[in-house]
Every structure is written in structure tokens, then in C-alpha cells.
C-alpha positions in Angstrom: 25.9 21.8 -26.0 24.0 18.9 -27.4 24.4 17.0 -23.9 23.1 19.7 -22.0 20.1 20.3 -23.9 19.4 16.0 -23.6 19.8 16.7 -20.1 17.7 19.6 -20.3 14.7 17.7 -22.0 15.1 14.2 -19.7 14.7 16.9 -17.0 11.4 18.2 -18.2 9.8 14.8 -19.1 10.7 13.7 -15.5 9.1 16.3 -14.2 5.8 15.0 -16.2 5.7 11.8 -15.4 6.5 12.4 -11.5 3.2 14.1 -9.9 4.6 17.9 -8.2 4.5 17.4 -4.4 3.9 13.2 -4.7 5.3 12.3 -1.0 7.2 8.8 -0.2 5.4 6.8 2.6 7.3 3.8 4.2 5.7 0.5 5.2 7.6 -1.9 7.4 8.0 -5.8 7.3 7.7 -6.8 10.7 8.1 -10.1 12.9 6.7 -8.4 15.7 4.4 -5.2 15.3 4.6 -2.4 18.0 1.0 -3.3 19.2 2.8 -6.6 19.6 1.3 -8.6 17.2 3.9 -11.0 15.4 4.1 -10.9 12.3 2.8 -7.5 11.2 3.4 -4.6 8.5 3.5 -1.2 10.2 1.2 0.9 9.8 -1.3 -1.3 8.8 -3.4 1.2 7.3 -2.3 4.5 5.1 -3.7 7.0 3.5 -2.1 8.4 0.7 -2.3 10.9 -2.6 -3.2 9.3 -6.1 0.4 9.6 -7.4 2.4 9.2 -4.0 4.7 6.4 -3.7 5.0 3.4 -1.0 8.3 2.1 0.2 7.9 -1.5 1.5 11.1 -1.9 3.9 11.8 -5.6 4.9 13.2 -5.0 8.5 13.3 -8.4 9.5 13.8 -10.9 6.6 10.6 -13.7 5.4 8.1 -11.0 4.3 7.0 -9.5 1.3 3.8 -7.5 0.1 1.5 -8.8 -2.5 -1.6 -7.3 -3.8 -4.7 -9.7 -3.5 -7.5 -10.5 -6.1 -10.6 -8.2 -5.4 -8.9 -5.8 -3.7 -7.7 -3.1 -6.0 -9.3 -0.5 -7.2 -11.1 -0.5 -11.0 -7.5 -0.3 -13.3 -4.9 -0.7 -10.8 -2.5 -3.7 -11.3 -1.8 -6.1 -8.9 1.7 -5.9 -6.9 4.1 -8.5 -5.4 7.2 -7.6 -4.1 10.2 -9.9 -3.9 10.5 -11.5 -0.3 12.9 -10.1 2.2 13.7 -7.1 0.0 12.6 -3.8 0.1 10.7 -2.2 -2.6 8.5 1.0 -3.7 5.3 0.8 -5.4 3.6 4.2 -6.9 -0.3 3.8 -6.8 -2.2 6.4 -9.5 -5.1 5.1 -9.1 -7.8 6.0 -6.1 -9.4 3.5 -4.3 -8.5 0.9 -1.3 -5.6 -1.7 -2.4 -5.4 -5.0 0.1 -2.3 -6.4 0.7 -0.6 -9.1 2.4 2.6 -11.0 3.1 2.3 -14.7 1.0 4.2 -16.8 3.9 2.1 -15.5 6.5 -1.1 -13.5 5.4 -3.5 -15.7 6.7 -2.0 -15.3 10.3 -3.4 -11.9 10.4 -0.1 -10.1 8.4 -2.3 -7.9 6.4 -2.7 -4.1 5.3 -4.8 -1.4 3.6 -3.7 1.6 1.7 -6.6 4.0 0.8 -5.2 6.2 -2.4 -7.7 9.3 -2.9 -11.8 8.2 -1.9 -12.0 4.7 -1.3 -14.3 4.1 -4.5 -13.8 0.2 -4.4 -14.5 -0.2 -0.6 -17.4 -2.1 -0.6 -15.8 -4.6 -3.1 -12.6 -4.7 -0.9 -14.9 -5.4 1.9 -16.3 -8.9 0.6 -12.9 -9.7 -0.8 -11.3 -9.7 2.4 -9.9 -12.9 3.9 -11.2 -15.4 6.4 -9.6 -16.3 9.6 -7.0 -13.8 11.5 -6.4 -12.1 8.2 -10.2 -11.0 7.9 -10.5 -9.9 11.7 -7.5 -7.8 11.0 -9.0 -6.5 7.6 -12.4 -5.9 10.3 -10.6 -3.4 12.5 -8.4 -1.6 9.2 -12.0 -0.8 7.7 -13.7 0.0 11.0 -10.9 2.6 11.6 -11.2 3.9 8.1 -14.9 4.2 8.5 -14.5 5.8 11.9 -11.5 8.1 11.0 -14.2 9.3 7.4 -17.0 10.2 10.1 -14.6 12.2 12.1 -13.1 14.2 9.2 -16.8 15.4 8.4 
């Protein structure tokens, strides 16, 4: 009796603390990106609920994902996931988080997931990197600016 009632109440608080209807999205680690770009995650941009969670699936081994400074939105905390492994991150709060792999962000392997409005864009904007990694974050934001004017 007294186990079934614990169970009972862990139930319920998991039911608080896990948003109703938060979805799963899945990123992968990729040597070479279906656009044929080496060294890519796929996609490269996502949109997502504040609450949903983000499966980071190293196909091929060398990559991780890891948060960078200026890119997250007001209160988020920064990420880095273990490289070659697979992880999940939940994001809560809204805004646009950048993201890259650490061996090989500044060859252009590089991502954006918008959680909610992208409150923090402009900030993410001028944060972004130099070289292949901020012609990369270029096109991500273009497409998110174009995919906002088509959705009105």
C-alpha cells in the first residue's frame, strides 16, 4: 500500500516537472551533411517549444555540441555535451541558443535552435563566429528571418 501510493505521488510530480505535449527533436553529428558539407549537424536550424527536449545523436564519432558565449538567451545556461556521445538537452527558456562542435566549429560545424520568439536574436547575431562558422551562422538567420516573414 505504502509503495503504491510513493509511486503514485513520484507519478504526479513527474507529471509537473515534464511540460504536457513537450516533443523530442533529434540533432545529428555528422562528418558529412546531406547538402554535402563535411562536417555538419543536421538540421542545422530547429525550431522548437519552450519545454521540448533535443537529442544530440553522435552518428559518426569526433563531435559534440557546445553552447557558445553570447548566444543564449537571457537565463539559459550554457551546454556542452560529451564528445562522440549522444546526449539530450531540455531548453525552457525562449530565445535563439548557438551551438557548435569544439574540434571543428570554426570549419563551418555550427547550428541554431530557436525555442519560442527569438527574443535574443539580435544579440546572437553579433556574437556569431568569424570565418566558415559565421557564413554558416549568415544563412541559419537569413532562413529564420525568411521562414518569420512567410509565417505572417
Amino acid at each position: 500500500m505504502v509503495r503504491s501510493m510513493f509511486a503514485a505521488g513520484a507519478f504526479v510530480l513527474a507529471s509537473w516537472l515534464v511540460p504536457a505535449g513537450a516533443a523530442e527533436y533529434e540533432v545529428r553529428m555528422l562528418n558529412h551533411g546531406p547538402d554535402g558539407m563535411m562536417m555538419q549537424f543536421s538540421p542545422q536550424l530547429l525550431k522548437i517549444a519552450p519545454g521540448d527536449s533535443v537529442h544530440f545523436v553522435a552518428v559518426d564519432k569526433g563531435h559534440n555540441a557546445q553552447s557558445i558565449d553570447g548566444m543564449l538567451p537571457p537565463g539559459a545556461k550554457p551546454f556542452s555535451g560529451p564528445m562522440g556521445e549522444d546526449f539530450t538537452l531540455t531548453l525552457t527558456e525562449p530565445g535563439v541558443y548557438g551551438y557548435r562542435c569544439s574540434p571543428h566549429g570554426t570549419l563551418g560545424m555550427v547550428g541554431l535552435i530557436v525555442v519560442g520568439k527569438p527574443v535574443n536574436e539580435d544579440a546572437a547575431k553579433s556574437a556569431a563566429l568569424p570565418g566558415t562558422a559565421g557564413h554558416v551562422f549568415a544563412k541559419l538567420f537569413q532562413n529564420l528571418d525568411s521562414d518569420r516573414t512567410a509565417e505572417k
